[in-house]
C-alpha positions as CSV (number, residue, x, y, z in Angstrom):
1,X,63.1,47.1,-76.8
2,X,63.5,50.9,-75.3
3,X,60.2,52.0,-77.2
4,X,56.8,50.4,-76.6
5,X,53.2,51.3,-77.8
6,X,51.6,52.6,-74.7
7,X,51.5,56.5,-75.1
8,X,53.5,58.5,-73.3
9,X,52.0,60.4,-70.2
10,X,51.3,57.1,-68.9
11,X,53.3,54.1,-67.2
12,X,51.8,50.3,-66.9
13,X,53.4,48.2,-64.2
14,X,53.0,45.0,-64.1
15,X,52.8,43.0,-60.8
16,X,52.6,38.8,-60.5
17,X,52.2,37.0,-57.4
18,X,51.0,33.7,-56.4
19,X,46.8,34.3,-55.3
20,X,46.1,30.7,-55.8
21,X,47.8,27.5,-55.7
22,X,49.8,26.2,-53.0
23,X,51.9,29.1,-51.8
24,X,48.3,31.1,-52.2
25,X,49.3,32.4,-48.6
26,X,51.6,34.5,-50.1
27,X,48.7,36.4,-51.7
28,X,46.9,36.9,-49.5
29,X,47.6,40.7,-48.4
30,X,48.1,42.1,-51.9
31,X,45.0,42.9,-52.8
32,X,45.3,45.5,-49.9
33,X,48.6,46.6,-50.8
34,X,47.6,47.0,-54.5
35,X,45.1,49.2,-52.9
36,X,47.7,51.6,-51.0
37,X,50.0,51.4,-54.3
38,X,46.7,52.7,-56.7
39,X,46.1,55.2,-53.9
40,X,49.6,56.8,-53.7
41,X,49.8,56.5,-57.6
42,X,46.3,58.2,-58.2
43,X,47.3,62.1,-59.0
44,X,50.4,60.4,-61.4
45,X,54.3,60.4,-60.9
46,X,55.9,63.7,-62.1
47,X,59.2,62.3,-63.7
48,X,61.3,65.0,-66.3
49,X,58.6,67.7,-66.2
50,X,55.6,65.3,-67.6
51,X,53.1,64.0,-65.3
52,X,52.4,60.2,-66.0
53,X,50.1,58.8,-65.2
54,X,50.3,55.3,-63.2
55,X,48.8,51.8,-64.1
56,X,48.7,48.5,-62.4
57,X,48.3,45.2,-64.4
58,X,47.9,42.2,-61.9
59,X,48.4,38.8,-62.5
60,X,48.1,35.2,-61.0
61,X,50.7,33.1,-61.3
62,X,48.9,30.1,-59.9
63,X,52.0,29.2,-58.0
64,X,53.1,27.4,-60.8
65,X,56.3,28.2,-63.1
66,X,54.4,27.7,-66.1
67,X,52.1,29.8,-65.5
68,X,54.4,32.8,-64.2
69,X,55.8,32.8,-67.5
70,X,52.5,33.0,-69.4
71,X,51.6,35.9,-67.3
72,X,54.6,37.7,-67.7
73,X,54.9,37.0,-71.4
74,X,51.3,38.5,-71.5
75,X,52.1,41.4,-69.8
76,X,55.4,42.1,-72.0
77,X,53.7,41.8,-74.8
78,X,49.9,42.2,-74.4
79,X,49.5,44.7,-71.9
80,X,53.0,46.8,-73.1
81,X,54.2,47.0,-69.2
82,X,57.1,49.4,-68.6
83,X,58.3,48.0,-65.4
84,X,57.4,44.5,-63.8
85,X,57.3,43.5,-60.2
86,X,56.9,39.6,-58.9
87,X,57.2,38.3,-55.8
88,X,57.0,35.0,-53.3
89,X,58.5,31.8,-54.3
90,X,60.9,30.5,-57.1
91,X,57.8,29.0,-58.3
92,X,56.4,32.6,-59.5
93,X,59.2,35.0,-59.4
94,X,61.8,33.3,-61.4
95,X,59.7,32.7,-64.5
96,X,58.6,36.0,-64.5
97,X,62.5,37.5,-64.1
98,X,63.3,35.0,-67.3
99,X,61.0,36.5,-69.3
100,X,62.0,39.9,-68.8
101,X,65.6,39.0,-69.5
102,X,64.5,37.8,-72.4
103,X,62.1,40.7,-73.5
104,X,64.2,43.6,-72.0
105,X,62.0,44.6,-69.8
106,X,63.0,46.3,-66.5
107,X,61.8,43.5,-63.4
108,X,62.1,44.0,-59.8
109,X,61.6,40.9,-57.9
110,X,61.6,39.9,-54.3
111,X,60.8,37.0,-51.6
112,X,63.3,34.2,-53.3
113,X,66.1,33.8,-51.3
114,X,68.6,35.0,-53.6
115,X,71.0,32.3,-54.0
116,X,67.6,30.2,-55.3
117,X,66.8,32.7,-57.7
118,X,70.6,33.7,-59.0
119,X,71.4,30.7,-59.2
120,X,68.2,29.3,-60.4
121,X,68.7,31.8,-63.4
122,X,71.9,30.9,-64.4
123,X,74.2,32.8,-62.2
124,X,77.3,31.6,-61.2
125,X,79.3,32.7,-58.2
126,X,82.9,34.6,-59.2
127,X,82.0,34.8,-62.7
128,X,80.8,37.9,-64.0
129,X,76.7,37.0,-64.9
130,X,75.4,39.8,-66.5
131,X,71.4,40.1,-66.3
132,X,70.9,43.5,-67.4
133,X,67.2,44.0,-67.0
134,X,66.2,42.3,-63.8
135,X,67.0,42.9,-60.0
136,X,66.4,41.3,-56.7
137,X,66.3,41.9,-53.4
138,X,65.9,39.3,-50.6
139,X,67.4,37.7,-47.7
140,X,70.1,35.1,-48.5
141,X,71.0,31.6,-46.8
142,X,73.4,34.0,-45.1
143,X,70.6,35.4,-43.1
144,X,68.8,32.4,-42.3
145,X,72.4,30.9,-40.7
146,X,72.6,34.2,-39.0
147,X,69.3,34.0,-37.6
148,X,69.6,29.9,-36.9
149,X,73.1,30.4,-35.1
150,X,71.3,32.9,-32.9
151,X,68.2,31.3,-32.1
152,X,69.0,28.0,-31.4
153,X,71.7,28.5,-28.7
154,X,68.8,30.1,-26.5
155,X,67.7,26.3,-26.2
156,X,70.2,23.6,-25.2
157,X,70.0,20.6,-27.6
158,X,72.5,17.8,-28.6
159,X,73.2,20.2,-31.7
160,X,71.7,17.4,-34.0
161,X,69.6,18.7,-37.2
162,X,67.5,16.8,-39.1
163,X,66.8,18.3,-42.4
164,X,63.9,17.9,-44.9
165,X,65.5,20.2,-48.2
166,X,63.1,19.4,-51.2
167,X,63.9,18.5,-54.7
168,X,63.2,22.1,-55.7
169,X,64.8,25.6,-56.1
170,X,64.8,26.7,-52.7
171,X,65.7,22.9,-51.2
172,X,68.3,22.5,-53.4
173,X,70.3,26.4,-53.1
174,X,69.5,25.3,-49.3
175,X,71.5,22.0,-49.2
176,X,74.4,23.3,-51.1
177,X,75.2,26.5,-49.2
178,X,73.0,26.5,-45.8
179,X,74.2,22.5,-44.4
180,X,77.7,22.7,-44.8
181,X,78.1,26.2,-43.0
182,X,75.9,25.3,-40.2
183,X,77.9,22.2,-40.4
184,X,81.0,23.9,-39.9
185,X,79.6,26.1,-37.0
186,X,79.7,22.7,-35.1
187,X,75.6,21.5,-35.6
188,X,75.3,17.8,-36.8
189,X,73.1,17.6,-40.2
190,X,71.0,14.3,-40.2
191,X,69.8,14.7,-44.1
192,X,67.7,12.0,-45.5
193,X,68.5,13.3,-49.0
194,X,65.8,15.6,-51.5
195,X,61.9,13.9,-51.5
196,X,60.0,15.7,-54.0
197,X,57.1,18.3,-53.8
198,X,53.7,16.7,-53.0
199,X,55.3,13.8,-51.4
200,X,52.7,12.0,-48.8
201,X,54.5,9.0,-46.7
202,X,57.1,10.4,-44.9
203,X,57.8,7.4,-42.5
204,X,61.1,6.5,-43.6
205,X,62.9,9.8,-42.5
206,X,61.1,10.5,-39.8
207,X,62.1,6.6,-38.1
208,X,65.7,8.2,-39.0
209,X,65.2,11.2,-37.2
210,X,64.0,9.3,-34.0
211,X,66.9,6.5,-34.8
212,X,69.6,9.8,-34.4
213,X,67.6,12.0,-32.1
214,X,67.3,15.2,-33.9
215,X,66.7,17.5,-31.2
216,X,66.2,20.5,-33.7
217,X,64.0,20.1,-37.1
218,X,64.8,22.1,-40.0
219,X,62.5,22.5,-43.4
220,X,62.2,24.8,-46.5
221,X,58.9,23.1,-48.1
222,X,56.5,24.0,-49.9
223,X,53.1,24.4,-47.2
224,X,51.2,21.7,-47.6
225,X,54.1,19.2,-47.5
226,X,54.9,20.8,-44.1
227,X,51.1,20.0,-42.4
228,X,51.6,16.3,-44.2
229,X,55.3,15.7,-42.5
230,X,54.5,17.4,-38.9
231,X,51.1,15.1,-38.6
232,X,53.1,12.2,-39.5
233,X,55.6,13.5,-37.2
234,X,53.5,13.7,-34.1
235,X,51.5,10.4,-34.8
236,X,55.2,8.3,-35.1
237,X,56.5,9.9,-31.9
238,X,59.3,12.5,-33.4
239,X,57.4,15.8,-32.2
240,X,58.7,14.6,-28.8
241,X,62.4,15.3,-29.6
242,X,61.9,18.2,-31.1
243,X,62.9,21.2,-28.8
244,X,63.2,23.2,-31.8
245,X,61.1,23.0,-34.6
246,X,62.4,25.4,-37.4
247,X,60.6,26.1,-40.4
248,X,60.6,28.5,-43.7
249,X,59.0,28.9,-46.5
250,X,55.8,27.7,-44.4
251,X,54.8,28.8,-41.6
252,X,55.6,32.2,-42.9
253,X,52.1,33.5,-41.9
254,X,49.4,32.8,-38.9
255,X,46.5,31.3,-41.5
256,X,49.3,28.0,-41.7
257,X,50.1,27.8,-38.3
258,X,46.8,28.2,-37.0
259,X,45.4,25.2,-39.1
260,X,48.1,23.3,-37.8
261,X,46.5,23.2,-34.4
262,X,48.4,22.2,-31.4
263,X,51.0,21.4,-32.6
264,X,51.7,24.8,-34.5
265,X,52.1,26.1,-31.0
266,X,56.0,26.7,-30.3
267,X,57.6,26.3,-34.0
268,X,60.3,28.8,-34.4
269,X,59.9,30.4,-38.0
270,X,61.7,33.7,-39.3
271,X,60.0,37.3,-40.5
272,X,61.2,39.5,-43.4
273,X,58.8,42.1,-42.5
274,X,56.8,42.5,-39.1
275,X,54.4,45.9,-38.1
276,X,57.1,46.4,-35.1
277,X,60.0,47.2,-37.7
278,X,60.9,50.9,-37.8
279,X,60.5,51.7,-40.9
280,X,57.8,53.3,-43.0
281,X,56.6,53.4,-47.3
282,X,58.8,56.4,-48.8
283,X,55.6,55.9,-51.9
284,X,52.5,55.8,-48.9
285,X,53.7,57.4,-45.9
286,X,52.5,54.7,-43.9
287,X,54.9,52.8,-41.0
288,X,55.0,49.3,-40.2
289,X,52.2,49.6,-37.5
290,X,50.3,51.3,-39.6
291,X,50.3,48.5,-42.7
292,X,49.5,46.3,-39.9
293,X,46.6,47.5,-38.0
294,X,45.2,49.0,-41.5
295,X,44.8,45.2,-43.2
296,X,43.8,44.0,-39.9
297,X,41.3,46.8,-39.9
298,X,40.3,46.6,-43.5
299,X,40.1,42.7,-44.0
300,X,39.6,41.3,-40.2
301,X,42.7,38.8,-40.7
302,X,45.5,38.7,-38.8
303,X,48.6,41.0,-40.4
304,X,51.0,38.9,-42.6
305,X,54.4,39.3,-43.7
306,X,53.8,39.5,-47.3
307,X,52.0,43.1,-46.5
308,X,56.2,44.3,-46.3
309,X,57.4,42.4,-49.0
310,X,55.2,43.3,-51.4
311,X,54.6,47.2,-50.5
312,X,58.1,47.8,-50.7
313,X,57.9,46.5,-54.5
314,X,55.9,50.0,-55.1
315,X,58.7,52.3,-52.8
316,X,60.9,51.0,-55.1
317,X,58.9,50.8,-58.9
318,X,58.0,54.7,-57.8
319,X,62.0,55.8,-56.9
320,X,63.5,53.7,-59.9
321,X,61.1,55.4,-62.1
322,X,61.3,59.2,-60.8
323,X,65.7,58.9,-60.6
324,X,65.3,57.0,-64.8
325,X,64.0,60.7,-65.6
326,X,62.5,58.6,-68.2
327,X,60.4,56.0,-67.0
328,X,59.5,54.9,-71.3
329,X,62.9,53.9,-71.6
330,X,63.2,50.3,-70.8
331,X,67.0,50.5,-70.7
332,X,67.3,53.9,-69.0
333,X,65.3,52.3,-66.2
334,X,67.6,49.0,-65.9
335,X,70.4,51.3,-65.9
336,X,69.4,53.6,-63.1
337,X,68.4,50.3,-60.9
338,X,71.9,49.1,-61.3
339,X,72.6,52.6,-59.0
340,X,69.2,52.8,-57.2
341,X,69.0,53.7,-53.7
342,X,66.1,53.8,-51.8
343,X,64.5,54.0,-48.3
344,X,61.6,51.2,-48.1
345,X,59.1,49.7,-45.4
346,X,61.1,46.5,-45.0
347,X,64.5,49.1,-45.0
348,X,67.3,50.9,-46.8
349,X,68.1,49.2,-50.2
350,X,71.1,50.3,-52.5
351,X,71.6,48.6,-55.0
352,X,75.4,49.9,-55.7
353,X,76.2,47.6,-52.4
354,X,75.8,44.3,-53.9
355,X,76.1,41.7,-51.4
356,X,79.6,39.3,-51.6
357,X,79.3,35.8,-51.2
358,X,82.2,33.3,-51.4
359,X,84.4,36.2,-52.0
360,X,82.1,37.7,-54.6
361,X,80.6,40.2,-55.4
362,X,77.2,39.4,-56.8
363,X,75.4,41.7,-58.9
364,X,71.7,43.1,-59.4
365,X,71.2,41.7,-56.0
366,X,70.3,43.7,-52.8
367,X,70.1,41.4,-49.1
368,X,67.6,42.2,-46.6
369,X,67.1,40.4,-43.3
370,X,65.3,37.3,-41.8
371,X,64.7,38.0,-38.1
372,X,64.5,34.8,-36.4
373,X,61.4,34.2,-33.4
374,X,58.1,31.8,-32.4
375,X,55.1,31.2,-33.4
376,X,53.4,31.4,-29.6
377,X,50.0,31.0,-28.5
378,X,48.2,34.0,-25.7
379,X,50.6,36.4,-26.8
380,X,48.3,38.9,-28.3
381,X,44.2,39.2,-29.6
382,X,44.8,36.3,-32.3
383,X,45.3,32.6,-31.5
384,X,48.8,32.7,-32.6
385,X,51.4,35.3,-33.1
386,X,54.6,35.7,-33.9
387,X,57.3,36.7,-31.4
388,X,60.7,38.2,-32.6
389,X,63.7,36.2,-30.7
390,X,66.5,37.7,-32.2
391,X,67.7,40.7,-34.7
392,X,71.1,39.6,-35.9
393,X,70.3,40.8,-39.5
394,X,68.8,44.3,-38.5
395,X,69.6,45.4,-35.1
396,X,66.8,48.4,-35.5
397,X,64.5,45.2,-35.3
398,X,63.3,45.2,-31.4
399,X,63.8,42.0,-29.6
400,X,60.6,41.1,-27.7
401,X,61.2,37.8,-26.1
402,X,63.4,34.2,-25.9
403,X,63.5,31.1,-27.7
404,X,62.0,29.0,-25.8
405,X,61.5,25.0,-26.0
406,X,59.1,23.2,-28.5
407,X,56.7,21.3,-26.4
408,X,53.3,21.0,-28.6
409,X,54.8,17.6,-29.6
């Protein structure tokens, strides 16, 4: 698997991402960011004396699992890639980082919260999984209790939670490690049990949330679940307990909580990546604010979190393949991730830290943060922006304002 038929002098990546379906929004920036990564690659990489040329494949994954694997079983073995990167959702990424396994081909993957995709691949906690060709880096439920156990005490509330955890990758890693520990940090979880994707009546647990007064609302659906439940929501009279709406997953970037309307206005969400980090692209050059005001510049939308994510992708596709020395060999390039430290736009990664979790040490894995805050209307030029509330998983992150109380309801 270390040899493939693409001539040397040049390198294909591949790169999968959901552009249509319904985590589209994920997409949306990375036509711009492929842009920055073609630019930085244009005059080659020099890696072991030989300049090589760069190549980037693209694909759609359509949101849909099936699909991701097509792709990525396209690119192994159609298009010859060297090195793949996915990103954004179980949905997309894990299909893709299954295939590799399976091919040997080096992946780097991102935006799964990394219990949902180690897990979802086959990991298991304390023993000794070995995936030797792919590698993650992400925020865990780690860093969404963090953030949650920061945020909310800057609202007072009977500490109730009502929960909506899909049937899914992401609602089901949720459940099992995210309820019981903010269980045990003295919250009270009001869980109507998994509903599956797509679902359209939600009327049953949102009479049970009113029933037990859940004060703060807490969700991990997919995004047009989200805008079905928080109509249904406001029409049967919950929005009005809510003093703390808390989503993931959706809500993730302004084009969602704008067509939300009103009642967008005040949900607390979380960022991996925001233009007033203090970090910059080791591959571009370019800082936070400057990926920020350039896409707003270039495309007239509103910056998005995804612009982060998916940049740093390239700082580290361009670092893993200079330190391989030889950036043909398939294995040489798992191997050198496995020690791979790199400076990024979303931070420092190093991948000789793995992150421990229940006492373990879990490999291939890297965590980055979720910085908790509010989506809040008259803040800045757009309709809606979001405002960081708290930095417990990155103090470099600046602080720029307070929770405060949901009241769109």
């Amino acid at each position: 698997t270390s040899s493939s038929s693409t001539p040397s002098g040049s390198i294909k990546i591949g790169y999968v991402s959901p552009i249509t379906g319904a985590t589209s929004g994920f997409g949306e920036p990375d036509p711009y960011v492929i842009g920055l990564a073609r630019k930085a690659f244009q005059s080659g990489l020099s890696i072991g004396g030989t300049n090589y040329s760069v190549e980037i494949v693209t694909r759609d994954s359509q949101s849909t699992p099936s699909v991701s694997s097509q792709v990525a079983n396209d690119l192994i073995s159609s298009q010859k890639v060297d090195l793949m990167l996915t990103t954004s959702t179980p949905e997309t990424v894990n299909g893709v980082s299954a295939a590799c396994e399976a091919a040997g081909v080096p992946c780097v993957s991102t935006v799964v919260p990394w219990q949902a995709w180690y897990l979802g691949l086959g990991g298991k906690i304390g023993q000794s999984t070995t995936f030797k060709y792919i590698f993650h880096y992400c925020f865990g439920v780690e860093q969404f209790f963090n953030a949650y156990t920061h945020l909310w005490p800057q609202v007072p509330t009977n500490k109730k939670v009502g929960v909506m955890y899909p049937n899914d990758a992401d609602g089901n890693a949720i459940r099992q490690a995210l309820a019981p520990a903010l269980q045990a940090a003295g919250y009270t979880i009001v869980d109507p049990g998994p509903y599956e994707d797509g679902t359209n009546d939600y009327s049953a647990q949102i009479a049970r949330f009113i029933r037990e007064d859940c004060q703060i609302f807490n969700t991990f659906p997919i995004p047009p679940d989200f805008a079905t439940f928080w109509n249904q929501a406001k029409q049967q009279g919950y929005t009005k307990h809510v003093k703390i709406g808390q989503i993931a997953k959706t809500g993730l970037f302004p084009s969602q909580v704008t067509a939300l309307g009103a009642i967008g206005n005040g949900l607390a969400s979380g960022v991996y990546w925001a233009p007033t980090w203090p970090y910059k692209s080791t591959l571009t050059g370019v800082t936070c604010k400057e990926l920020g005001d350039g896409y707003e510049t270039s495309s007239g939308k509103q910056w998005n979190q995804q612009l982060g994510a998916s940049l740093s992708l390239f700082d580290v596709a361009a670092a893993v393949l200079k330190a391989s020395d030889d950036p043909k060999n398939k294995a040489k390039v798992a191997d050198t991730m496995k020690t791979l430290s790199v400076d990024t736009i979303v931070g420092h990664l190093d991948w000789t830290k793995p992150p421990s979790f229940a006492g373990a040490p879990i490999p291939n894995v890297q965590t980055t943060p979720i910085i908790g805050g509010q989506w809040k209307q008259g803040v800045s030029k757009w309709p809606i922006d979001f405002v960081i509330c708290e930095n417990s998983s990155d103090p470099n992150v600046p602080v720029a304002s307070t929770l405060q109380p949901y009241t769109a309801g």
